[in-house]
C-alpha positions in Angstrom: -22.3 20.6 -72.3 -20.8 23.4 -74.2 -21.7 26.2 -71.6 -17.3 26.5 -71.2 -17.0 27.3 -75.2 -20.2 29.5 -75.4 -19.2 31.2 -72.5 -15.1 32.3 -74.4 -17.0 33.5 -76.8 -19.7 35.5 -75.4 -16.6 36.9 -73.1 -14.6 37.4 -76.2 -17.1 39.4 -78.1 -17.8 41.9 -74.9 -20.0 39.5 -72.4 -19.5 40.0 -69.0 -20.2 37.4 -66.3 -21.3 38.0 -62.9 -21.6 34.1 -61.6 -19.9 30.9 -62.7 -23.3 29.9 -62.9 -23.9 28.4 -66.8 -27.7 29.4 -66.7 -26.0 32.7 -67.1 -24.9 31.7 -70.4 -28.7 31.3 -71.9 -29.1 34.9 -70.5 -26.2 36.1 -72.2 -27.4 34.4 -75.2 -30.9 35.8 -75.0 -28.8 39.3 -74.7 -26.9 39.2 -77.5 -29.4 37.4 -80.0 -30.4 40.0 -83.0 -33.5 38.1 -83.1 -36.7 40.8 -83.0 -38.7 39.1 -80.3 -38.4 37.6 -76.8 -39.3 34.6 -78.3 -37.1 34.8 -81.4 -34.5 35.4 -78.8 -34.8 32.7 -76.4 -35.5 30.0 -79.5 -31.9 31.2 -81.3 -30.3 31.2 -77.7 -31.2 27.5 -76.8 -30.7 26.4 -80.4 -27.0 26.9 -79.4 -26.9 24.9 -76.2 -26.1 21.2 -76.2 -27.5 19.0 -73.5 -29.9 19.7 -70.9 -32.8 22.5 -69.5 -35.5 22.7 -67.7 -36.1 26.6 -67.4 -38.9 29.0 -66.8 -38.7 32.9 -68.1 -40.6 35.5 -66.2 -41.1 38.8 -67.9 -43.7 41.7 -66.6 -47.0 40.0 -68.7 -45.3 36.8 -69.8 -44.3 33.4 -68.6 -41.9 31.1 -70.6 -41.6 27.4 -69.9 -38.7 25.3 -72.0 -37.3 22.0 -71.7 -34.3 20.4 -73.6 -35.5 18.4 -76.7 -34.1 15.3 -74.9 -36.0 15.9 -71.8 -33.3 15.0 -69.2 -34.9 16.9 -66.6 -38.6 16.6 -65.6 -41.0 19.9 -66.0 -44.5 19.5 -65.3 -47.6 21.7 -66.3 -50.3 22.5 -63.6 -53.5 24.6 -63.0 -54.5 26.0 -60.0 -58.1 25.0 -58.7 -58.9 27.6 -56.3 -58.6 31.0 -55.3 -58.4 34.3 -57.2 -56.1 32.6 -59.9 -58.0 29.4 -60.5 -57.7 28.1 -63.8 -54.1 30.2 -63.8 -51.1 28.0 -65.1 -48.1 27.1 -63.2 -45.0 25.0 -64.1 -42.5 23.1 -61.8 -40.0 20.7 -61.6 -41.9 18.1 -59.9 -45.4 16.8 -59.3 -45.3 17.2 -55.5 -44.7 20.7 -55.9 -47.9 21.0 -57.7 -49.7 19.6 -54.2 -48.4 22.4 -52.2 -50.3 24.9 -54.0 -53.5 23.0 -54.5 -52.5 22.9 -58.2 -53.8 20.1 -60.8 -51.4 18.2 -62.7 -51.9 18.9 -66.3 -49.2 17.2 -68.5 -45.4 17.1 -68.4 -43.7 19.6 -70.6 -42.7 17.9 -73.8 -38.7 17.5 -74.9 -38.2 20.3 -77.1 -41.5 22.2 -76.0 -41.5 25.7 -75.1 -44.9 26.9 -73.7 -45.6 30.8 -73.5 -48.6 32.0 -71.0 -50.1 35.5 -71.1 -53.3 37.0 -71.2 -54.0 35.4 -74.5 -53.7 32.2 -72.4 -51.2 28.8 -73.1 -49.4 28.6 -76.8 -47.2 25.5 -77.0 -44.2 26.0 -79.8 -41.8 22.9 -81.0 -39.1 24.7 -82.2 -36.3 22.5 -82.4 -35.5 19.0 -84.9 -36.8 15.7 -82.7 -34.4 14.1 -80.9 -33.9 11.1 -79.6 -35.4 10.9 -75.7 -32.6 10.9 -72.6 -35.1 11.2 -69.5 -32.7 10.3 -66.2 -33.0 7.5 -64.7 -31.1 8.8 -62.0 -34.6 10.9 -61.0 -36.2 7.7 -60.1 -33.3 6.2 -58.0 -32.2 9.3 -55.3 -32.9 13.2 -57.3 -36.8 13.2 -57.1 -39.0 13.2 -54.4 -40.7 9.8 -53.8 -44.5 11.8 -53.2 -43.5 12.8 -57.5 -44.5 11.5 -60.6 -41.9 11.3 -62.9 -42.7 10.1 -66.3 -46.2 8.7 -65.9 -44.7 6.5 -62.3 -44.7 7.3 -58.6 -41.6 7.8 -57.9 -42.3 6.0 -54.4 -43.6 2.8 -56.0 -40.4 3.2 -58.4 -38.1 2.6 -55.3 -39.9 0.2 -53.6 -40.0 -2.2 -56.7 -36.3 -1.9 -57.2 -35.7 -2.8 -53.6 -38.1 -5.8 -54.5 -35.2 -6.6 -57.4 -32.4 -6.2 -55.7 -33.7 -8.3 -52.7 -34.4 -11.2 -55.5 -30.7 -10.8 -57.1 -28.6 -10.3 -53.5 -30.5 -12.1 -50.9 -27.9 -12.3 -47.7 -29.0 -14.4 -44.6 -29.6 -11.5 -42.1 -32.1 -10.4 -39.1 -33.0 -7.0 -40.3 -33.2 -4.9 -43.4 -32.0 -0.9 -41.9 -32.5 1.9 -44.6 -29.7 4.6 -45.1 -32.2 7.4 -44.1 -34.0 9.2 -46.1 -33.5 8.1 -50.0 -32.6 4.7 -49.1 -36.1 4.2 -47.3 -38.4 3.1 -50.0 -36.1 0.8 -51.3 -35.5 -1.0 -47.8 -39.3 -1.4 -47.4 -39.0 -3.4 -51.0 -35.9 -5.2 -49.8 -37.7 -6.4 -46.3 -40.9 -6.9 -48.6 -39.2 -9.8 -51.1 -36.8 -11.1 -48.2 -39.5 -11.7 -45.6 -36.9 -9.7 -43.2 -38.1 -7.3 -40.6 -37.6 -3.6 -41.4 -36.1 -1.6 -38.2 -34.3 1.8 -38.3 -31.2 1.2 -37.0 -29.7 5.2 -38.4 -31.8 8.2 -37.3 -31.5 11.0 -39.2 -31.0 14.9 -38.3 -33.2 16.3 -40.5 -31.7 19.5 -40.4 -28.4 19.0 -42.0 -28.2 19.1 -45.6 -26.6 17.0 -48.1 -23.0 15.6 -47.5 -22.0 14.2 -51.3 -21.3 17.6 -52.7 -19.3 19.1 -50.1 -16.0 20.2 -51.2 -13.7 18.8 -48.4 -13.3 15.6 -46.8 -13.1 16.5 -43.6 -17.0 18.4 -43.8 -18.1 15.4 -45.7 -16.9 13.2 -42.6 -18.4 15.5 -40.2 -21.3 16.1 -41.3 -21.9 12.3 -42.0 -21.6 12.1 -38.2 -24.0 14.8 -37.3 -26.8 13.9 -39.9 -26.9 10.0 -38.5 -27.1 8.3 -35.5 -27.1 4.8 -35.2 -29.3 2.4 -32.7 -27.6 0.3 -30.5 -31.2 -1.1 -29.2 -31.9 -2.1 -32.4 -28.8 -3.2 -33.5 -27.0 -4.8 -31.2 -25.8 -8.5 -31.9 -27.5 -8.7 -35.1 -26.7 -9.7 -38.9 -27.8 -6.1 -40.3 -28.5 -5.6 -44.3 -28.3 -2.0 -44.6 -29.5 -0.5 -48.4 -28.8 2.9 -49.5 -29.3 4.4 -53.1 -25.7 4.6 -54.3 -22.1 4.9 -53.4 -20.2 8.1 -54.7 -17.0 8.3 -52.9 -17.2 5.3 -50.6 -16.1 7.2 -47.3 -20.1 7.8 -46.1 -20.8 4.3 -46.8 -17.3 3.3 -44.5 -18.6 5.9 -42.2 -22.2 4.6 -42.0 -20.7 0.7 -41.9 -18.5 1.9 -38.7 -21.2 3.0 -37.1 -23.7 0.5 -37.1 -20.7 -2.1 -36.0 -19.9 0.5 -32.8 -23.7 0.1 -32.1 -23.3 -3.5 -31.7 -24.2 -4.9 -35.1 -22.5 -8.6 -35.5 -22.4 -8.4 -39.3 -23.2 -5.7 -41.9 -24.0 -6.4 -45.8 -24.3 -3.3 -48.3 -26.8 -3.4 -50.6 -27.4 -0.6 -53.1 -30.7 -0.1 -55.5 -28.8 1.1 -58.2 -25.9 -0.2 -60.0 -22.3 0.8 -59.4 -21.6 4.9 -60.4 -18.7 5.0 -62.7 -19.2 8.5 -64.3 -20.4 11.9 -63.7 -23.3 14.1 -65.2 -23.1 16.3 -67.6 -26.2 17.0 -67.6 -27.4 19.7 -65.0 -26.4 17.8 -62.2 -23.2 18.8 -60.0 -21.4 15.2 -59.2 -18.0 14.2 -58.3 -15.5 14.0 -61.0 -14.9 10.4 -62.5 -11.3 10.1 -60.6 -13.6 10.2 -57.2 -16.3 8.2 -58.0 -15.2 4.9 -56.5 -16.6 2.4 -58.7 -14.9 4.1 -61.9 -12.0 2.6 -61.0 -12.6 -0.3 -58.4 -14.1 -3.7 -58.3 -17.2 -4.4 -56.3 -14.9 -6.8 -54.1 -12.5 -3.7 -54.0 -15.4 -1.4 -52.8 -16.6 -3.7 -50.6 -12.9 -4.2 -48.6 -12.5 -0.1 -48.6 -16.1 0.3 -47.4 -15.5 -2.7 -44.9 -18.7 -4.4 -45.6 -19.1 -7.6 -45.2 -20.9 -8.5 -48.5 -22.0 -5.5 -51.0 -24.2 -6.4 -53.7 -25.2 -3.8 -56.6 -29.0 -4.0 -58.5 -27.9 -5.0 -61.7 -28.3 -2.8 -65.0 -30.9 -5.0 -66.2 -32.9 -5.2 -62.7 -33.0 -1.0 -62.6 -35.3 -1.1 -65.4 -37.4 -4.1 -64.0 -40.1 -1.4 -63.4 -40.1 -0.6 -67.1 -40.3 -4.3 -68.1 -36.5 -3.9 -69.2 -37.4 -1.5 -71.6 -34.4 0.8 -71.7 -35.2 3.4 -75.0 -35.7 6.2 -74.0 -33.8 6.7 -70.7 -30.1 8.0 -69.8 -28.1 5.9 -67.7 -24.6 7.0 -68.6 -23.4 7.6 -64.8 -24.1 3.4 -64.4 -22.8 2.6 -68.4 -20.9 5.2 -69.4 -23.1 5.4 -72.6 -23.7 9.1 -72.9 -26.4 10.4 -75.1 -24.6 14.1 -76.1 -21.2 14.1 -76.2 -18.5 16.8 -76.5 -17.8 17.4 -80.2 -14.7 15.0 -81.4 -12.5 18.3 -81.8 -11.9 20.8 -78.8 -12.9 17.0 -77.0 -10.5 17.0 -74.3 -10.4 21.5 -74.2 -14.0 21.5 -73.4 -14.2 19.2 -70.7 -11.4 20.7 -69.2 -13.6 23.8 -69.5 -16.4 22.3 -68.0 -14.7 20.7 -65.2 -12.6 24.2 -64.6 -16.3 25.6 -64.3 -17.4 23.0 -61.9 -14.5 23.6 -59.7 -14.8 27.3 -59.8 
């Protein structure tokens, strides 16, 4: 969160920046640390950065796993079973990555843990004070694949059960549950599981277009809205359709997705969304809109519902998100739903460093 600051600095002192990237930072961090060691380096470096890292070093006989010390983002530990390099270590973001290479998961990295691996083998090193734990819940709902595990939990299961919730807190009179393809599919199995509704998909999805939610310009999101989904008219036609997707950002893919399904025939469309409403972005390693476009910073759900032209929307409820977790809340970030966030920008040089941040985000 204070990659805009670190970065006047570095520049001030004689850094020069070759991407807008704030990674790049940490490296210019590492560079200008009169630390002895790599180590010593890379432990002063991320002593200065404030809020959250999952990163892996690679040097010619080393390898250098660290993760923030309020684990936002997932890194996992593996070993490789066969081959020439079985028994080697490897590290990734996520479990599923670990079944592409016939690896076996080990244990997540810890918050504040930095493993080093070299011919000596694995030392672990806890360099930093404890902090309280942030882990997203954001991974569960849409970032992470659903063949992960993600903090002890398949990420699959995760989704299904709060489709389960929401179908228990929003139940609409309807003749099929239709997932927004692909994030919104586990939940829609759990929706059509509680409801006792039939589970048909009503949108097809081009699997070779990638996501929309982050494209700069309106017109590109529209479009490619349009060439990523098609809708079913044989499925669709004449019926009372609940559609459930994962979250609405802007509110123009959901209006998009809602037209569609009522030009392939659908009598009546209800939203339903497995997470509740976004009114904030990340700050923490994740590019989302700014708060003035996120929809539901500044609109009612009956306000959403009338722009998205729905003709119910319901929300899983705060409470119902962690259902999974037995409502147990410590320990998770959930600051894009409640706007509670865990590190914030220091009280002085508040409103310079966000505008920093967000100057960075727009570059």
């Amino acid at each position: 969160m204070n990659a805009g600051v670190l970065r006047e600095e570095l520049e001030a002192s004689g850094s020069i920046f070759q991407s807008t990237s704030d990674t790049e930072v940490i490296i210019h961090l590492i560079a200008t640390s009169r630390e002895r060691t790599l180590m010593g380096r890379i432990v002063e470096a991320l002593s200065r950065v404030r809020g959250a890292y999952s990163l892996l070093f690679l040097t010619l006989d080393r390898m250098i796993a660290a993760r923030d010390p309020m684990g936002f983002r997932p890194l996992v530990l593996g070993r490789l079973k066969r081959g020439r390099e079985r028994g080697g270590y490897v590290v990734a973001s996520e479990t599923c990555a670990l079944d592409l290479i016939e690896a076996e998961y080990v244990r997540e990295v810890e918050p504040g843990e930095i493993l080093t691996f070299g011919l000596d083998g694995m030392q672990s090193l806890k360099p930093f004070p404890p902090a309280p734990h942030a882990k997203c819940i954001f991974e569960y709902i849409y970032f992470s694949r659903p063949d992960s595990s993600l903090y002890g939990r398949n990420v699959y299961q995760v989704r299904k059960e709060l489709g389960r919730q929401l179908a228990r807190e929003s139940w609409v009179a309807a003749d099929l549950v239709t997932p927004v393809p692909d994030s919104g599919v586990p939940a829609a199995i759990g929706y059509a599981e509680e409801s006792g509704l039939p589970l048909e998909f009503g949108l097809i999805r081009n699997h070779y277009v990638g996501r929309t939610f982050i494209e700069p310009q309106q017109s590109i999101r529209h479009f490619g809205v349009k060439i990523k989904l098609n809708a079913m008219r044989e499925v669709l036609n004449g019926k009372r359709v609940v559609v459930v997707d994962d979250s609405i950002v802007r509110g123009t893919t959901s209006r998009k997705i809602i037209r569609m399904l009522r030009d392939a025939g659908a009598k009546e469309v209800h939203m339903r969304i497995s997470s509740p409403p976004t009114i904030g972005p990340c700050y923490y390693g994740i590019d989302t809109p700014t708060r003035g476009e996120l929809i539901a910073s500044s609109s009612s759900v009956e306000e959403i519902r009338k722009f998205i032209e729905a003709d119910s929307l319901a929300y899983l409820s705060r409470e119902g998100m962690y259902i999974f977790l037995d409502g147990k809340t410590q320990g998770f970030c959930d600051a894009c739903f409640s706007g509670n966030y865990p590190v914030h920008f220091d009280d002085e040089g508040h409103t310079h460093q966000l505008h920093l941040f967000e100057a960075l985000q727009e570059r």
